[in-house]
C-alpha positions in Angstrom: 26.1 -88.5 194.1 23.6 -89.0 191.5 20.7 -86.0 191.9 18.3 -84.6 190.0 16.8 -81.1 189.7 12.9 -80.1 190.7 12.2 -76.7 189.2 10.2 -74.0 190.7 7.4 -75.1 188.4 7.1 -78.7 189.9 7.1 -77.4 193.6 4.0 -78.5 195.6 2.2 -75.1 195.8 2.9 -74.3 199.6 6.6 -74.3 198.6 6.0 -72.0 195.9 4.1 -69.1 197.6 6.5 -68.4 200.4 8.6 -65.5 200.7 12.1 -66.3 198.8 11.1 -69.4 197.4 14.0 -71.3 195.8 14.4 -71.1 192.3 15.2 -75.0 192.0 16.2 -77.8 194.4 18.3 -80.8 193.9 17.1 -84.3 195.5 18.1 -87.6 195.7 15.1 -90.2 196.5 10.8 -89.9 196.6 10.2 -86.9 195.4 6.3 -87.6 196.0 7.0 -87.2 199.8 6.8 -83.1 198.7 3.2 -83.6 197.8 2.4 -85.3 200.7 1.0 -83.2 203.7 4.4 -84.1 206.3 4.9 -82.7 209.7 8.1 -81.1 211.0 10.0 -81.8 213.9 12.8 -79.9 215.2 14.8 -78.9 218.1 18.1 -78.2 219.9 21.4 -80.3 218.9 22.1 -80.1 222.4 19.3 -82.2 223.0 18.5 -83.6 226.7 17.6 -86.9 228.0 13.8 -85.4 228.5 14.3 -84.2 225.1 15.2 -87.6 223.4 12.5 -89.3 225.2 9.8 -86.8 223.8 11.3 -86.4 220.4 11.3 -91.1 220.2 7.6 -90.6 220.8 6.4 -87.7 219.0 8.1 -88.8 215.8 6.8 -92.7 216.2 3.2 -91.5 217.4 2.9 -89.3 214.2 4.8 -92.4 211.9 2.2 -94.6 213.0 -0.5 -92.7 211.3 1.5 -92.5 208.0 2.7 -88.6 208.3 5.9 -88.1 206.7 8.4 -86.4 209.1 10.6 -83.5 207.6 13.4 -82.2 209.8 16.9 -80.6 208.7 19.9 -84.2 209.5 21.8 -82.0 212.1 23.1 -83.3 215.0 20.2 -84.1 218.0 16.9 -83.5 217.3 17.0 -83.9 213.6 19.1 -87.3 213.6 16.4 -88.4 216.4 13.3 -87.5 214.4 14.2 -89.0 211.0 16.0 -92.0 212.8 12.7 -93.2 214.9 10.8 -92.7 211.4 13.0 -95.2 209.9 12.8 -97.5 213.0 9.1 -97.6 212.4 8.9 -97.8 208.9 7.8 -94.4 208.6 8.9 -91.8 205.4 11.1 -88.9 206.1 12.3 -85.6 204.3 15.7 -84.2 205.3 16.5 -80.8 204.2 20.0 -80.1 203.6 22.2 -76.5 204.3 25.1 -77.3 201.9 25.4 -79.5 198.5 25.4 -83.2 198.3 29.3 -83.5 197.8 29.3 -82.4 201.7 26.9 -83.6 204.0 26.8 -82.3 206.7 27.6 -83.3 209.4 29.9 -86.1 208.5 28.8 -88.2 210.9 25.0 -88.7 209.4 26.1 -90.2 206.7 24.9 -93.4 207.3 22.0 -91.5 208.1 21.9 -90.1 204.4 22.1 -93.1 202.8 19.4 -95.3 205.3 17.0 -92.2 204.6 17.2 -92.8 200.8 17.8 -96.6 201.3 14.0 -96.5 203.5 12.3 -94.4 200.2 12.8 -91.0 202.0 13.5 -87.5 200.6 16.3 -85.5 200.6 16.7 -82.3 199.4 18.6 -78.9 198.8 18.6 -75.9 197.4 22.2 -75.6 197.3 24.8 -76.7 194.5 27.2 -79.8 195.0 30.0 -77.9 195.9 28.6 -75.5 198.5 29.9 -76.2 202.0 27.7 -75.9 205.0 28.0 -72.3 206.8 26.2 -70.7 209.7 24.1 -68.3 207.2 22.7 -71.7 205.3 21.0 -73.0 208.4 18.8 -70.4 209.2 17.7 -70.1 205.7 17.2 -73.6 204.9 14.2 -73.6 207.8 12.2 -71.7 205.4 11.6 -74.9 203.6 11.5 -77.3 206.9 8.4 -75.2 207.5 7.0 -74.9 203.9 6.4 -78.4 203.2 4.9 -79.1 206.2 2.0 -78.7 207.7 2.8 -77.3 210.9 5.7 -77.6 213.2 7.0 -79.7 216.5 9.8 -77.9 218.4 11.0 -80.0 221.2 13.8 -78.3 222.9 15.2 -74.5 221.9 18.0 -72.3 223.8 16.1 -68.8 224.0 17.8 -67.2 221.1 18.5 -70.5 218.8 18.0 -71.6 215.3 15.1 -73.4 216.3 13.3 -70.4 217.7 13.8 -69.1 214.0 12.5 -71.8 212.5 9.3 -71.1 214.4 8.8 -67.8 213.6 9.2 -68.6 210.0 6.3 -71.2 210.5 4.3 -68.5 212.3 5.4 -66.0 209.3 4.2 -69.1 206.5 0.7 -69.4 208.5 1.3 -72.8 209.7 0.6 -73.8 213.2 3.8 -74.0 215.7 3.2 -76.7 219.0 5.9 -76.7 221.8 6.8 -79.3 224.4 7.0 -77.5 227.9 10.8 -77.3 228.7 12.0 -77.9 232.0 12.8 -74.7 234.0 16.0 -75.3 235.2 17.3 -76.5 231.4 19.0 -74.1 229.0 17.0 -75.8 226.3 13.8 -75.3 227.8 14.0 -71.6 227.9 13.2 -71.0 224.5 10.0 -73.4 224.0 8.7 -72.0 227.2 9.3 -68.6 225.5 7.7 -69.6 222.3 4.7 -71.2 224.7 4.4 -67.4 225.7 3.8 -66.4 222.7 1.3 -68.5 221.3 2.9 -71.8 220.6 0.5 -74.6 221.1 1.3 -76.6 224.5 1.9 -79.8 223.3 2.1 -82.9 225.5 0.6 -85.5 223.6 0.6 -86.3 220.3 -3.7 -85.5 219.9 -2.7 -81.6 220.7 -1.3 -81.7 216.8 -3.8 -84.3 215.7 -7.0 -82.3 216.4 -6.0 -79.4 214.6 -5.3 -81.1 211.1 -8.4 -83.0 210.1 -6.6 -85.1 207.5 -4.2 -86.3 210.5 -7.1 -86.8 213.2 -8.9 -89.5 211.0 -5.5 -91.6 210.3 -6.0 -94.6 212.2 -2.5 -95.6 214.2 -1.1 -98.6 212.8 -1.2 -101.4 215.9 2.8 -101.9 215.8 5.5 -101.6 217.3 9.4 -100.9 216.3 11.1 -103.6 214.6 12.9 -106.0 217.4 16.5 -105.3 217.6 18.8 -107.9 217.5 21.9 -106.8 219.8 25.2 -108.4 218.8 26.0 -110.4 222.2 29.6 -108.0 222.3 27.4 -104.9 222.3 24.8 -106.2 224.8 26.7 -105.0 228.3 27.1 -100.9 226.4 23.7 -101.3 224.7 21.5 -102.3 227.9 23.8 -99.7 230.3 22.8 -96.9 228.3 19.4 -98.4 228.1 18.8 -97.6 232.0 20.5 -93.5 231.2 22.8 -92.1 229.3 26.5 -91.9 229.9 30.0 -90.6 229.2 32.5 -92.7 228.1 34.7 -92.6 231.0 31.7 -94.3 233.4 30.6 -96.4 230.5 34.6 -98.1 230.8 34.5 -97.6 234.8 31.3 -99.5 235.7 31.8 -102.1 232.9 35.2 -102.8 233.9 36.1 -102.7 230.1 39.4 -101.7 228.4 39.4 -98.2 226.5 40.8 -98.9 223.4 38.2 -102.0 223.4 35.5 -99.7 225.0 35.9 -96.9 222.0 36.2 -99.5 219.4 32.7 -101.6 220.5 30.9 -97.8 220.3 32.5 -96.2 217.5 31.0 -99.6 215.6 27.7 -99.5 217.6 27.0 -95.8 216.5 28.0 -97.1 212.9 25.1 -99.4 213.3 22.7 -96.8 214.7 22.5 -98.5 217.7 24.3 -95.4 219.7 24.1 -91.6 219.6 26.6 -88.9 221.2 25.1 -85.7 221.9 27.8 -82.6 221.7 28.3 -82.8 225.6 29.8 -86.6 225.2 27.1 -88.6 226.5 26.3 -91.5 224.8 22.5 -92.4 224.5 20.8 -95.3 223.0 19.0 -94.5 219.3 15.6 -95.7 220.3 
């Protein structure tokens, strides 16, 4: 893939003051999206239903007054967040935990390229080569939270990457909002916890917007997300899942469809962006 190199000299200065700022980072697309003041948005890859919803709203509510959404292209939250930017013509930064010769995970690519396709970011502080591992994660927050002004978590398990990712904010003196989590949800354990703690309850989008006065005098842009047009073979999957979410096997049931034909009209329908599968096998529509 054809990247270039930013050196530690032509960081935005709230990159280079953190603690273990990277000595370079290679990026593909807008690098003027790092001197913009963006907004994080991040949460669990075992996203729920309630999460989705929250996530589809945040991310276009924030869009709509031209704020750049950074997030990390993991499964869940992350696809969600830079996805519904793109929907709404909105700019996003993805920050990557391996090199460009292997995105991860496999499955975004489509992602990568409609990020850089839309004039997004994308960026690393790994090599080409390096492959994505569990210690790469964790420190590739640091610079989720750096170039952003403050920090959206959605859902979080109570020990979770995401809960990391906030304390690194609180660490980089940026602001961390929370969405309550439901109390009977695995994922709402650790926002609640973070709540605790001095996260900002969040439940609209003017609980972020009044603490940023650049953001609070951005007038919202009076539109709406692109109409989809739904190829008429999708259009029996596409408006199911448009009532709730479901697995595969009651997607085939109630549709009285054929597997093999059933796997084959979603496998191209997530191709399109039109689907996502979160990690339990439920199928959810994009946005």
């Amino acid at each position: 893939m054809d990247y270039k190199i930013l050196t530690k000299e032509e960081f935005p200065e709230k990159l280079k003051r953190i603690k273990n700022s990277p000595e370079k980072l290679y990026y593909i697309g807008n690098k003027n999206l790092l001197y913009e003041e963006s907004f994080a948005i991040v949460g669990s890859r075992r996203i729920s239903e309630y999460g989705i919803k929250n996530c589809e709203n945040f991310t276009k509510e924030l869009v709509l007054r031209n704020i750049p959404i950074v997030s990390g292209m993991a499964i869940g939250t992350d696809s969600i967040a830079h996805k519904t930017s793109l929907e709404y013509g909105g700019k996003t930064i993805a920050v990557l935990g391996s090199g460009f010769e292997n995105i991860y995970p496999e499955s975004n690519l489509e992602l990568f390229n409609k990020i850089i396709e839309n004039k997004g970011l994308i960026i690393t502080e790994y090599e080409k080569n390096i492959k994505p591992n569990k210690e790469n994660f964790p420190k590739r927050n640091r610079i989720i939270t750096a170039i952003s002004e403050g920090v959206l978590v959605i859902e979080a398990a109570y020990r979770s990457g995401t809960s990391i990712t906030a304390r690194l904010a609180i660490e980089q003196g940026k602001k961390v909002f929370a969405i309550p989590g439901k109390l009977d949800s695995t994922v709402g354990m650790g926002v609640n916890r973070l709540i605790k703690e001095g996260a900002i309850l969040t439940t609209t989008v003017e609980d972020i917007l009044e603490n940023y006065n650049n953001f609070k005098i951005r007038i919202r842009k009076n539109v709406s997300c692109k109409k989809m047009h739904i190829k008429k073979e999708y259009r029996k999957i596409y408006y199911l899942l448009k009532k709730e979410p479901k697995y595969l096997e009651e997607i085939v049931n109630e549709l009285n469809l054929e597997l093999f034909n059933c796997i084959h009209l979603i496998a191209q329908m997530q191709l399109e962006d039109l689907v996502f599968q979160d990690i339990s096998g439920r199928y959810y529509i994009v946005s």
